[in-house]
VEXDREN-2710 file (C-alpha; in Angstrom, 1 decimal):
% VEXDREN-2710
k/r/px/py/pz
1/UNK/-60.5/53.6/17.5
2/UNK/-61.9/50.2/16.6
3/UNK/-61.8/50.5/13.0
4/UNK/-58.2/51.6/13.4
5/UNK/-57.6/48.2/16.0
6/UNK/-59.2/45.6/13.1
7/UNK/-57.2/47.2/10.8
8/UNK/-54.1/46.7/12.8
9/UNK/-55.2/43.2/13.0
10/UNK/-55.8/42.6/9.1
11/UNK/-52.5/43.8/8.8
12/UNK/-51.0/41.6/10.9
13/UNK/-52.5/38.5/9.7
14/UNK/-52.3/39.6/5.7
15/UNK/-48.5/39.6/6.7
16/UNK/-48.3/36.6/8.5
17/UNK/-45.8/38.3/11.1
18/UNK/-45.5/35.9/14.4
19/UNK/-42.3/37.3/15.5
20/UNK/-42.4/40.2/18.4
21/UNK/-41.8/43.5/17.4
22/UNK/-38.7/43.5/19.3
23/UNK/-37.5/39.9/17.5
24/UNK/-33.8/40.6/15.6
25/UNK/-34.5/39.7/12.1
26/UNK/-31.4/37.7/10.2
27/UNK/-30.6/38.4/6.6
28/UNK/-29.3/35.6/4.7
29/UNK/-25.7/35.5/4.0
30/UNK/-24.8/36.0/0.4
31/UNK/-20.9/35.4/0.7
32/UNK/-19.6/32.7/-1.5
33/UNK/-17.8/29.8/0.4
34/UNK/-14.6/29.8/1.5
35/UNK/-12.2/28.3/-1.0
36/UNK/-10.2/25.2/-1.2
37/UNK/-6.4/24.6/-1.3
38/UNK/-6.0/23.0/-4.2
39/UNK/-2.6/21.2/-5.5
40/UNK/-0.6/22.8/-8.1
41/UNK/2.0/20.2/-8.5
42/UNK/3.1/16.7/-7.0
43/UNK/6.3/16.0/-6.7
44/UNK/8.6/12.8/-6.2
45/UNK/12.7/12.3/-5.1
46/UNK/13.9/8.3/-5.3
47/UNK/11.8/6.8/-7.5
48/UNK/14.6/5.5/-9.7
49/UNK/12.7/2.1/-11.4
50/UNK/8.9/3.3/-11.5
51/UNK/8.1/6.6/-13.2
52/UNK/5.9/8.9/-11.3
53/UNK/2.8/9.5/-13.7
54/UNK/2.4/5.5/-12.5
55/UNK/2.5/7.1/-8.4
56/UNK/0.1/9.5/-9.0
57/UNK/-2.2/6.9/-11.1
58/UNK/-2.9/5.2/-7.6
59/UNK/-3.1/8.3/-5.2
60/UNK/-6.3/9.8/-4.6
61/UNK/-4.8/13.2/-3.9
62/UNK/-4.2/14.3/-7.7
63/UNK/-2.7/18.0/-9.5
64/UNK/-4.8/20.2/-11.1
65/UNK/-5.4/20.3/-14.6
66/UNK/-5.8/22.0/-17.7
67/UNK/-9.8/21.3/-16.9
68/UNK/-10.8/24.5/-14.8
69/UNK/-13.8/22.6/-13.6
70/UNK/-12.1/19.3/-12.3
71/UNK/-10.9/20.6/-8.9
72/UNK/-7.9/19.1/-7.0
73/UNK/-8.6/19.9/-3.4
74/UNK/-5.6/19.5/-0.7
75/UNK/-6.2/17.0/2.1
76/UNK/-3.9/16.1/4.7
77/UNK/-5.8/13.2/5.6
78/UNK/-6.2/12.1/2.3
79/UNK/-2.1/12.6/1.5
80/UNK/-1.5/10.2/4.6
81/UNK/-3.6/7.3/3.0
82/UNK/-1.9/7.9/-0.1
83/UNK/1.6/7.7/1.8
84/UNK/1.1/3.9/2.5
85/UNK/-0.4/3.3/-0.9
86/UNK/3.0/4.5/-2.3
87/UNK/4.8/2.1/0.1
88/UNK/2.4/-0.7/-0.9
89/UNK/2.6/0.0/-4.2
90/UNK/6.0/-0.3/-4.6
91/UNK/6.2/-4.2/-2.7
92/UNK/4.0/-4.9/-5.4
93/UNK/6.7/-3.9/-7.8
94/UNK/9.5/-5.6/-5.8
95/UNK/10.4/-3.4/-3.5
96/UNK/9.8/-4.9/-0.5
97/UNK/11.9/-2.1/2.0
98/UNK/10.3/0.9/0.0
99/UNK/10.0/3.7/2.8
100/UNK/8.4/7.2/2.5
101/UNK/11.2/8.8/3.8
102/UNK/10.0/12.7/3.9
103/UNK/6.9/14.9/3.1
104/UNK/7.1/18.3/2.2
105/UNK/4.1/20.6/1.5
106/UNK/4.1/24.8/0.5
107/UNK/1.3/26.5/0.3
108/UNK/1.1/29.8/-1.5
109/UNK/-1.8/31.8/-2.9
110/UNK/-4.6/29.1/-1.8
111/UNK/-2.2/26.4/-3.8
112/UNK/0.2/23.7/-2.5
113/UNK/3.3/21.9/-4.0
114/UNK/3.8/19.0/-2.2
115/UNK/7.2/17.1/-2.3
116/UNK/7.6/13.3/-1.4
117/UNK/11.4/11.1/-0.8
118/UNK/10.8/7.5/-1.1
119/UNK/13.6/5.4/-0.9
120/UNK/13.5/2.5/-2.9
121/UNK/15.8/-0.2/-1.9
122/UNK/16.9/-2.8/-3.5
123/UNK/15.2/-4.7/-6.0
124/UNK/13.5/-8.6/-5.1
125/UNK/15.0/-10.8/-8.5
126/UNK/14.0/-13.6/-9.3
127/UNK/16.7/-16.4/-8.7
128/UNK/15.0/-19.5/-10.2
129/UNK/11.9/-20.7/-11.6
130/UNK/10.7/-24.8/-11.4
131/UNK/8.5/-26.2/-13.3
132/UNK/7.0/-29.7/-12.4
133/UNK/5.0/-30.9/-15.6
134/UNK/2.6/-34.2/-15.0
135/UNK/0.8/-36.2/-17.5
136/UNK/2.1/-36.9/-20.7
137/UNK/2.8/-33.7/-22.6
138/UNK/4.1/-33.4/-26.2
139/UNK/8.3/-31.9/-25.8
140/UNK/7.3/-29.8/-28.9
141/UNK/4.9/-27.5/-26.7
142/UNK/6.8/-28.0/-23.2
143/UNK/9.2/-25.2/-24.9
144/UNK/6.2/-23.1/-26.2
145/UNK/4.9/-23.5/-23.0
146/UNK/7.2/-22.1/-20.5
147/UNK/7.8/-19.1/-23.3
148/UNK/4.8/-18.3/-22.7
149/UNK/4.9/-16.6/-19.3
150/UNK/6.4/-13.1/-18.8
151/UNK/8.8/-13.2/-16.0
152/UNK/11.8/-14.6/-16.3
153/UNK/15.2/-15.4/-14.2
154/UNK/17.1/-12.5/-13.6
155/UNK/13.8/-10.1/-13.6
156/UNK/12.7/-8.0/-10.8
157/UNK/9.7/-10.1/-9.2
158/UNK/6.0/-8.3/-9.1
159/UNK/2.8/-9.2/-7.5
160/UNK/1.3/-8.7/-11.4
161/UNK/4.2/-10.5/-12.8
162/UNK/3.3/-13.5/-10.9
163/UNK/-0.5/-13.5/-11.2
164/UNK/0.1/-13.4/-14.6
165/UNK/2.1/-17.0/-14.9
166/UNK/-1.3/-19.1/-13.7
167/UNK/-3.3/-17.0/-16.1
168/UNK/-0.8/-17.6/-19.3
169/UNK/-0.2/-20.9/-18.8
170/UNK/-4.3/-21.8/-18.3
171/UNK/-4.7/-19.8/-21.9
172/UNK/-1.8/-21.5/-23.4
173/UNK/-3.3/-25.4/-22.5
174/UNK/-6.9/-24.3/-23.4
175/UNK/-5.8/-23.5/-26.8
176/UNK/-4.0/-26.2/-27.8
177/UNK/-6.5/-28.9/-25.9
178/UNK/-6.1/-29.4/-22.7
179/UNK/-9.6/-28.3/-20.8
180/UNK/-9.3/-30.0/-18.2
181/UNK/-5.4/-28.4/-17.3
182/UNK/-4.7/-27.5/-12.9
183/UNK/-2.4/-25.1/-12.8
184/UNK/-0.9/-24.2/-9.5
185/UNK/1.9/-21.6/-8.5
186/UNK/4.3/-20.8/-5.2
187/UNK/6.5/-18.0/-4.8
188/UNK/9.0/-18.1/-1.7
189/UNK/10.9/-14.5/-1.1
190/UNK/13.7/-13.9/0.7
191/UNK/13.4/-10.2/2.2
192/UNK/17.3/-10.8/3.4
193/UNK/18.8/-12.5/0.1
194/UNK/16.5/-10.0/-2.0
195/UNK/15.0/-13.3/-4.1
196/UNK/12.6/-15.1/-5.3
197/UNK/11.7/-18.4/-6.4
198/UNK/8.8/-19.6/-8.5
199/UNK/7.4/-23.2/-8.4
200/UNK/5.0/-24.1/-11.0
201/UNK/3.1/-27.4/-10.7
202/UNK/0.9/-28.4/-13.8
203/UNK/-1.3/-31.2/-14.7
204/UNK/-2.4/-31.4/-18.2
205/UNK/-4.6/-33.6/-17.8
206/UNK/-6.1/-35.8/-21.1
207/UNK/-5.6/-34.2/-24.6
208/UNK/-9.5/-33.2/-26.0
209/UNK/-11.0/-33.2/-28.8
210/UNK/-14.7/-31.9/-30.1
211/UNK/-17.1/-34.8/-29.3
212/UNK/-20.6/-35.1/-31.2
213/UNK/-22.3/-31.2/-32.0
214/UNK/-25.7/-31.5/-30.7
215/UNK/-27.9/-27.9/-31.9
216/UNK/-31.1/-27.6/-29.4
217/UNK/-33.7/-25.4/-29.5
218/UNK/-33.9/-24.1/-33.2
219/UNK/-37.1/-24.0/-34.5
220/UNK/-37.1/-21.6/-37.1
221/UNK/-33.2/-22.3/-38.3
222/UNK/-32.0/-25.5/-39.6
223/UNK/-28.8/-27.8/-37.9
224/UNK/-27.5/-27.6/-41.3
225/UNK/-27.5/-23.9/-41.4
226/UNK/-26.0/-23.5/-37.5
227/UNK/-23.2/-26.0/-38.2
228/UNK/-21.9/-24.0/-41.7
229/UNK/-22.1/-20.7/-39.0
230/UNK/-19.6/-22.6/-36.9
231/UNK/-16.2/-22.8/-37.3
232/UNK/-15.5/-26.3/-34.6
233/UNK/-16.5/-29.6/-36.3
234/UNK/-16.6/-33.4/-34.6
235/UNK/-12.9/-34.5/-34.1
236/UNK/-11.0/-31.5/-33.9
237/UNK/-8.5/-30.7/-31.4
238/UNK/-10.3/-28.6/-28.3
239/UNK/-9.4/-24.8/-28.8
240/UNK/-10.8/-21.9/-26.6
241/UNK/-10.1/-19.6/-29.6
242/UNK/-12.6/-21.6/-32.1
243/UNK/-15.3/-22.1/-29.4
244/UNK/-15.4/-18.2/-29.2
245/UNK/-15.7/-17.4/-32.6
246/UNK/-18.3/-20.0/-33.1
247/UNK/-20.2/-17.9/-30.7
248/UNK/-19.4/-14.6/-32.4
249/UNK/-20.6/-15.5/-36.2
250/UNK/-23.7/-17.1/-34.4
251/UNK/-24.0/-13.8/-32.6
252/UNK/-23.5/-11.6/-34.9
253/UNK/-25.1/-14.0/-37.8
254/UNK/-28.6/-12.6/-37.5
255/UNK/-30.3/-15.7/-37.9
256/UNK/-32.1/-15.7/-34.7
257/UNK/-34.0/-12.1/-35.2
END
Protein backbone atom coordinates (compact mmCIF):
# COMPACT_ATOMS: atom_id res chain seq x y z
CA UNK A 1 0.00 0.00 0.00
CA UNK A 2 2.83 2.46 0.62
CA UNK A 3 4.98 1.49 -2.03
CA UNK A 4 2.03 1.70 -4.41
CA UNK A 5 1.14 5.59 -2.63
CA UNK A 6 5.03 6.85 -3.31
CA UNK A 7 4.79 5.62 -6.53
CA UNK A 8 1.60 7.46 -7.23
CA UNK A 9 3.45 10.41 -5.97
CA UNK A 10 6.65 9.98 -8.30
CA UNK A 11 4.28 9.83 -10.90
CA UNK A 12 2.72 12.80 -10.30
CA UNK A 13 5.64 14.98 -9.83
CA UNK A 14 7.77 13.18 -12.98
CA UNK A 15 4.67 14.64 -14.91
CA UNK A 16 4.40 17.79 -13.49
CA UNK A 17 0.43 17.51 -13.41
CA UNK A 18 -1.06 20.46 -11.13
CA UNK A 19 -4.41 20.41 -12.65
CA UNK A 20 -7.34 18.30 -10.85
CA UNK A 21 -8.29 15.22 -12.17
CA UNK A 22 -11.55 16.60 -13.00
CA UNK A 23 -9.79 19.93 -14.80
CA UNK A 24 -11.16 20.11 -18.85
CA UNK A 25 -8.03 19.99 -20.74
CA UNK A 26 -8.08 22.49 -24.08
CA UNK A 27 -6.36 21.38 -27.23
CA UNK A 28 -4.93 23.99 -29.32
CA UNK A 29 -6.77 25.11 -32.30
CA UNK A 30 -5.09 24.28 -35.52
CA UNK A 31 -7.59 26.06 -37.97
CA UNK A 32 -5.96 28.55 -40.15
CA UNK A 33 -7.36 32.19 -39.84
CA UNK A 34 -10.16 33.45 -41.28
CA UNK A 35 -9.39 35.14 -44.59
CA UNK A 36 -9.48 38.62 -45.88
CA UNK A 37 -11.57 40.29 -48.52
CA UNK A 38 -9.31 41.31 -50.77
CA UNK A 39 -9.99 43.87 -53.90
CA UNK A 40 -10.12 42.47 -57.25
CA UNK A 41 -10.57 45.68 -59.10
CA UNK A 42 -11.03 49.56 -58.51
CA UNK A 43 -13.03 51.24 -60.53
CA UNK A 44 -13.64 55.08 -61.43
CA UNK A 45 -16.91 57.03 -63.49
CA UNK A 46 -16.04 61.05 -64.11
CA UNK A 47 -12.68 61.43 -64.10
CA UNK A 48 -12.51 63.05 -67.45
CA UNK A 49 -8.85 65.26 -67.09
CA UNK A 50 -6.89 62.91 -64.62
CA UNK A 51 -6.34 59.29 -65.54
CA UNK A 52 -7.11 56.83 -62.84
CA UNK A 53 -3.71 54.82 -62.50
CA UNK A 54 -2.76 58.64 -61.05
CA UNK A 55 -6.17 58.01 -58.35
CA UNK A 56 -5.13 54.88 -57.21
CA UNK A 57 -1.26 56.15 -56.88
CA UNK A 58 -2.51 58.15 -53.79
CA UNK A 59 -5.21 55.71 -52.22
CA UNK A 60 -4.07 53.44 -49.71
CA UNK A 61 -6.72 50.87 -50.56
CA UNK A 62 -4.92 49.24 -53.75
CA UNK A 63 -6.11 45.99 -56.38
CA UNK A 64 -4.46 42.94 -56.23
CA UNK A 65 -1.76 42.04 -58.32
CA UNK A 66 -0.01 39.69 -60.43
CA UNK A 67 2.21 39.20 -57.04
CA UNK A 68 0.32 36.38 -55.12
CA UNK A 69 2.16 37.34 -51.99
CA UNK A 70 1.41 41.22 -52.01
CA UNK A 71 -2.14 41.11 -50.46
CA UNK A 72 -4.78 43.83 -51.08
CA UNK A 73 -7.06 43.52 -48.11
CA UNK A 74 -10.65 45.42 -48.28
CA UNK A 75 -11.28 48.09 -45.61
CA UNK A 76 -14.11 50.16 -45.25
CA UNK A 77 -12.47 52.48 -43.01
CA UNK A 78 -9.58 52.73 -45.05
CA UNK A 79 -11.84 53.39 -48.49
CA UNK A 80 -13.45 56.39 -46.52
CA UNK A 81 -10.00 58.07 -45.91
CA UNK A 82 -9.23 57.50 -49.41
CA UNK A 83 -12.63 59.19 -50.45
CA UNK A 84 -11.46 62.69 -49.23
CA UNK A 85 -7.94 62.10 -50.57
CA UNK A 86 -9.66 61.76 -54.01
CA UNK A 87 -11.57 64.99 -53.35
CA UNK A 88 -8.31 66.69 -52.21
CA UNK A 89 -6.48 65.39 -54.77
CA UNK A 90 -8.30 66.67 -57.33
CA UNK A 91 -8.29 70.74 -55.87
CA UNK A 92 -4.77 70.21 -56.17
CA UNK A 93 -5.27 69.64 -59.85
CA UNK A 94 -7.82 72.50 -60.16
CA UNK A 95 -10.69 71.14 -59.39
CA UNK A 96 -11.81 72.96 -56.65
CA UNK A 97 -15.89 71.57 -56.63
CA UNK A 98 -14.57 67.92 -57.23
CA UNK A 99 -17.27 65.68 -55.22
CA UNK A 100 -17.36 61.95 -54.61
CA UNK A 101 -20.57 61.60 -55.80
CA UNK A 102 -21.32 57.64 -55.21
CA UNK A 103 -19.57 54.42 -53.85
CA UNK A 104 -20.33 51.18 -54.91
CA UNK A 105 -18.85 47.93 -53.48
CA UNK A 106 -19.65 43.89 -54.58
CA UNK A 107 -18.34 41.35 -52.96
CA UNK A 108 -18.20 37.81 -54.31
CA UNK A 109 -16.08 34.82 -53.49
CA UNK A 110 -14.04 36.60 -50.56
CA UNK A 111 -13.37 39.48 -53.40
CA UNK A 112 -14.70 43.05 -53.92
CA UNK A 113 -15.04 45.42 -57.00
CA UNK A 114 -15.58 48.65 -55.79
CA UNK A 115 -16.95 51.37 -58.06
CA UNK A 116 -16.41 55.25 -57.39
CA UNK A 117 -18.50 58.56 -59.35
CA UNK A 118 -16.59 61.70 -58.88
CA UNK A 119 -17.80 64.55 -60.48
CA UNK A 120 -15.25 66.85 -61.65
CA UNK A 121 -16.40 70.28 -62.24
CA UNK A 122 -15.13 72.72 -63.91
CA UNK A 123 -11.64 73.41 -64.38
CA UNK A 124 -9.75 76.71 -62.22
CA UNK A 125 -7.59 78.54 -65.54
CA UNK A 126 -5.42 80.63 -65.17
CA UNK A 127 -6.52 84.24 -66.40
CA UNK A 128 -3.28 86.26 -65.96
CA UNK A 129 0.03 86.11 -64.69
CA UNK A 130 2.18 89.54 -63.38
CA UNK A 131 5.42 89.80 -63.04
CA UNK A 132 7.06 92.69 -61.05
CA UNK A 133 10.92 92.53 -61.93
CA UNK A 134 13.26 94.98 -59.51
CA UNK A 135 16.86 95.76 -59.90
CA UNK A 136 18.43 96.14 -63.02
CA UNK A 137 18.06 93.07 -65.11
CA UNK A 138 19.53 92.46 -68.59
CA UNK A 139 16.01 92.48 -71.32
CA UNK A 140 18.02 89.62 -73.05
CA UNK A 141 17.25 87.15 -70.04
CA UNK A 142 13.83 88.88 -68.81
CA UNK A 143 12.36 86.80 -71.96
CA UNK A 144 14.44 83.56 -70.99
CA UNK A 145 13.23 84.25 -67.71
CA UNK A 146 9.62 84.13 -67.69
CA UNK A 147 9.99 80.98 -70.34
CA UNK A 148 11.23 79.37 -67.93
CA UNK A 149 8.28 78.56 -65.67
CA UNK A 150 5.69 75.87 -66.70
CA UNK A 151 2.35 77.27 -66.34
CA UNK A 152 1.09 79.50 -68.50
CA UNK A 153 -2.30 81.69 -69.33
CA UNK A 154 -4.93 79.77 -70.49
CA UNK A 155 -3.64 76.46 -68.39
CA UNK A 156 -5.62 74.72 -65.74
CA UNK A 157 -3.99 76.03 -62.35
CA UNK A 158 -2.34 73.18 -59.85
CA UNK A 159 -1.02 73.33 -56.47
CA UNK A 160 2.31 71.62 -58.23
CA UNK A 161 2.07 73.93 -61.09
CA UNK A 162 2.47 76.82 -58.84
CA UNK A 163 5.09 75.53 -56.44
CA UNK A 164 7.03 74.98 -59.21
CA UNK A 165 7.30 78.90 -60.59
CA UNK A 166 9.42 79.94 -57.19
CA UNK A 167 11.52 76.90 -57.67
CA UNK A 168 12.29 77.69 -61.64
CA UNK A 169 12.74 80.97 -61.38
CA UNK A 170 15.47 80.60 -58.13
CA UNK A 171 17.32 77.97 -60.60
CA UNK A 172 17.14 80.17 -63.53
CA UNK A 173 18.91 83.40 -61.50
CA UNK A 174 21.43 81.14 -59.77
CA UNK A 175 22.72 80.03 -62.98
CA UNK A 176 23.17 82.91 -64.75
CA UNK A 177 24.50 84.98 -61.43
CA UNK A 178 22.32 86.17 -59.36
CA UNK A 179 22.85 84.43 -55.68
CA UNK A 180 21.56 86.65 -53.92
CA UNK A 181 17.84 86.59 -56.03
CA UNK A 182 14.10 86.83 -53.52
CA UNK A 183 11.63 85.36 -55.25
CA UNK A 184 8.18 85.65 -54.03
CA UNK A 185 4.73 84.37 -55.46
CA UNK A 186 0.69 85.00 -54.81
CA UNK A 187 -1.99 83.24 -56.32
CA UNK A 188 -5.61 84.73 -55.84
CA UNK A 189 -8.65 82.10 -57.04
CA UNK A 190 -11.80 82.84 -57.73
CA UNK A 191 -14.04 79.61 -56.80
CA UNK A 192 -17.10 81.62 -58.56
CA UNK A 193 -15.26 82.98 -61.85
CA UNK A 194 -13.26 79.53 -61.93
CA UNK A 195 -9.68 81.67 -62.20
CA UNK A 196 -6.65 82.39 -61.19
CA UNK A 197 -4.14 84.95 -61.01
CA UNK A 198 -0.40 84.74 -60.42
CA UNK A 199 1.77 87.59 -59.11
CA UNK A 200 5.37 87.20 -59.24
CA UNK A 201 7.56 89.71 -57.41
CA UNK A 202 11.46 89.31 -58.03
CA UNK A 203 14.52 91.04 -56.85
CA UNK A 204 17.68 90.12 -58.56
CA UNK A 205 19.56 91.61 -56.54
CA UNK A 206 23.55 92.47 -57.70
CA UNK A 207 25.00 90.41 -60.65
CA UNK A 208 28.07 88.07 -59.03
CA UNK A 209 30.99 86.97 -60.00
CA UNK A 210 33.72 84.36 -58.45
CA UNK A 211 35.78 86.37 -55.91
CA UNK A 212 39.40 85.20 -54.88
CA UNK A 213 39.67 80.82 -54.62
CA UNK A 214 41.09 80.36 -51.29
CA UNK A 215 41.97 76.09 -50.87
CA UNK A 216 42.26 75.21 -46.96
CA UNK A 217 43.20 72.35 -45.33
CA UNK A 218 45.32 70.36 -47.99
CA UNK A 219 48.20 69.03 -46.70
CA UNK A 220 49.07 66.23 -48.74
CA UNK A 221 47.67 67.86 -52.24
CA UNK A 222 48.90 71.01 -53.80
CA UNK A 223 46.62 74.49 -54.56
CA UNK A 224 47.92 74.08 -57.92
CA UNK A 225 46.64 70.64 -58.34
CA UNK A 226 42.88 71.44 -56.63
CA UNK A 227 42.54 74.53 -58.82
CA UNK A 228 43.24 72.45 -62.42
CA UNK A 229 40.42 69.76 -60.62
CA UNK A 230 38.08 72.76 -60.72
CA UNK A 231 36.23 74.02 -63.36
CA UNK A 232 35.26 77.95 -61.60
CA UNK A 233 38.18 80.40 -61.85
CA UNK A 234 38.50 84.28 -60.22
CA UNK A 235 36.21 86.47 -62.29
CA UNK A 236 33.76 84.34 -63.76
CA UNK A 237 30.13 84.91 -63.83
CA UNK A 238 28.45 83.01 -60.52
CA UNK A 239 26.79 79.74 -61.82
CA UNK A 240 25.20 77.01 -59.53
CA UNK A 241 25.93 74.50 -62.32
CA UNK A 242 29.94 75.05 -62.23
CA UNK A 243 30.10 75.19 -58.34
CA UNK A 244 28.53 71.57 -58.51
CA UNK A 245 30.72 70.05 -60.75
CA UNK A 246 33.70 71.55 -59.06
CA UNK A 247 32.57 69.52 -56.21
CA UNK A 248 31.97 66.39 -58.34
CA UNK A 249 35.63 66.04 -60.16
CA UNK A 250 37.04 66.93 -56.56
CA UNK A 251 34.78 64.12 -55.29
CA UNK A 252 35.21 61.75 -57.53
CA UNK A 253 39.07 62.87 -58.30
CA UNK A 254 40.57 60.57 -55.76
CA UNK A 255 43.10 62.78 -54.52
CA UNK A 256 42.16 62.86 -51.01
CA UNK A 257 42.34 58.79 -50.33
Amino acid sequence: MFARLVSSIILILSCGLFLPVNSPVFAQSTSPPEEKVQVRKIIFHGNDHIPAKEIKEIMHTKEKSWNIFKKAPYSEMILEEDLKKIEKFFKSRGFYHAKVENVRVREKDKEVVIEIWIKEGPPTIIKEITWNIKNHFPENLKERLQNTISVKVGDIFTTEGYRNIKKSLVGFLLEHGYPKSEVNTKAVLSKTANTAKIFIDLRTGPLCYIGDIKIVGNRKVSTKTILNEIVIHKGDVYRESKIRESQRRLFNSQLFT
